[in-house]
C-alpha positions in Angstrom: 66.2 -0.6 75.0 66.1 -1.0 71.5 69.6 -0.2 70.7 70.9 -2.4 73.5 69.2 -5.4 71.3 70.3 -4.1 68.5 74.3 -4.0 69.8 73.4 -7.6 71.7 72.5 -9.3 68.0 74.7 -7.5 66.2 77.8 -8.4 68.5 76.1 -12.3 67.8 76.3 -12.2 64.8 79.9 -10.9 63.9 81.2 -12.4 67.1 82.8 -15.7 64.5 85.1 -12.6 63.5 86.1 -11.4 66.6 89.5 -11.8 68.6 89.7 -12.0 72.5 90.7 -8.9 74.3 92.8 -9.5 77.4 92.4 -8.1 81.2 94.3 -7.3 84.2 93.3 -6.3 87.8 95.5 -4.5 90.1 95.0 -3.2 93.6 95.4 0.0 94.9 94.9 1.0 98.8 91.6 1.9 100.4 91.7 5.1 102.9 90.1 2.3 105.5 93.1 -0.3 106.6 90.9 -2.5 107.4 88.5 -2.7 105.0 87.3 -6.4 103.5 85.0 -5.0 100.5 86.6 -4.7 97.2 85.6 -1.5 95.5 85.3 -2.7 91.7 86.5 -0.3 88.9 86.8 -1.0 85.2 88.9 0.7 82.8 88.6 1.1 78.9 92.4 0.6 77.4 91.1 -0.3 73.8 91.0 2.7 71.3 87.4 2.9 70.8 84.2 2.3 72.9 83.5 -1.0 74.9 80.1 -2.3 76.2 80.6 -4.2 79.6 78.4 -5.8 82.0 79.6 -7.9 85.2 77.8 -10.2 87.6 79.1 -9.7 91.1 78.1 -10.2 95.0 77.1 -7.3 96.6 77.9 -6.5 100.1 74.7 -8.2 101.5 75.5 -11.2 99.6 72.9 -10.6 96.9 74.4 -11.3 93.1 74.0 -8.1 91.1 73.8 -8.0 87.6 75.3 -4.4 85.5 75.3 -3.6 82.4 75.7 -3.2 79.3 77.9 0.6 79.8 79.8 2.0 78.0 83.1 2.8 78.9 85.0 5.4 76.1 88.8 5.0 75.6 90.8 5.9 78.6 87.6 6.1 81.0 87.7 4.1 84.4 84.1 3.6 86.1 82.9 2.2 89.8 81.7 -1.0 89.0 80.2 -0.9 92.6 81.1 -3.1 95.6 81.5 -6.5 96.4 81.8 -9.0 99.2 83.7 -11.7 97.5 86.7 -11.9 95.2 85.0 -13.0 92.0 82.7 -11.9 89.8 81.8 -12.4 86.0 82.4 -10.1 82.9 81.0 -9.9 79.4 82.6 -7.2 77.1 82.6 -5.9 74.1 84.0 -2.8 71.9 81.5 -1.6 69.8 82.7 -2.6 66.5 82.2 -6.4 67.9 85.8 -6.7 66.7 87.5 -7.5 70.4 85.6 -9.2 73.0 86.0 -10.8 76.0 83.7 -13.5 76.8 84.8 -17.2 78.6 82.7 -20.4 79.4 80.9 -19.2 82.6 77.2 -17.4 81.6 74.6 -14.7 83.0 71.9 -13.0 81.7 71.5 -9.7 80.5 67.7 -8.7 80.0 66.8 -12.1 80.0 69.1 -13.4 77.4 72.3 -15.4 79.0 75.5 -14.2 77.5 78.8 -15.6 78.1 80.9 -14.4 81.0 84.4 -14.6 82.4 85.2 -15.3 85.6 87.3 -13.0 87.0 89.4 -14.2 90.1 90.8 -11.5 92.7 93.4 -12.5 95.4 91.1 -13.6 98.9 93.3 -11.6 101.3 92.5 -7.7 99.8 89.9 -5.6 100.3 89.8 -2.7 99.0 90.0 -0.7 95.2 90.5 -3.1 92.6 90.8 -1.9 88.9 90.2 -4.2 86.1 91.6 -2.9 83.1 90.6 -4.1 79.1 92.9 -4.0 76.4 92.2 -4.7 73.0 95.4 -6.8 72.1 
């Protein structure tokens, strides 16, 4: 737990320094045709190690707060389901160089970080993959 604050206040205070990472989401089939709950998966593109934590709806419409993990390079993670096609995002690599961070907010051990909102289409269900790069 210590460590955690440690990353939180040192990703504060170099955050002035930092450069925003970019994301995309893209769908892949579920084995169930007809299935309306997106099965969330990040993805670490960057070339080093990225803290994330996400805000979502679960599928008995309670909002669910994860985080921080960490992802290492290349790694892709269940993020766990959801009943909705939005959710929020907070990110960063652990150098505090890239982050991705937007004007929505949630809290993380009772200290509110900034989020983005990240918007998937309404008409899929199903796995969803969100991918960060670091350029």
């Amino acid at each position: 737990m210590k460590t955690l604050g440690l990353l939180i206040a040192l990703f504060s205070s170099i955050s002035a320094f930092a450069t925003t990472g970019t994301i995309e989401s893209y769908f892949s089939p579920s084995a169930d045709k007809h299935d309306k709950v997106v099965h969330l998966y990040l993805q670490n593109n960057c070339y080093q190690e990225v803290m994330v934590a996400t805000r979502s709806q679960n599928p008995n419409g309670i909002w669910e707060t994860k985080g921080y993990m960490r992802l290492f390079p290349g790694q892709v993670i269940p993020n766990g389901d959801m009943i909705n096609n939005i959710y929020y995002l907070n990110a960063f690599t652990i150098d505090g160089r890239v982050r991705w961070e937007g004007e929505h907010q949630f809290e993380i051990h009772s200290r509110p970080v900034r989020a983005l909102l990240v918007e998937l289409p309404k008409e899929y269900g199903g796995n969803w993959t969100t991918v960060l790069y670091c350029y």
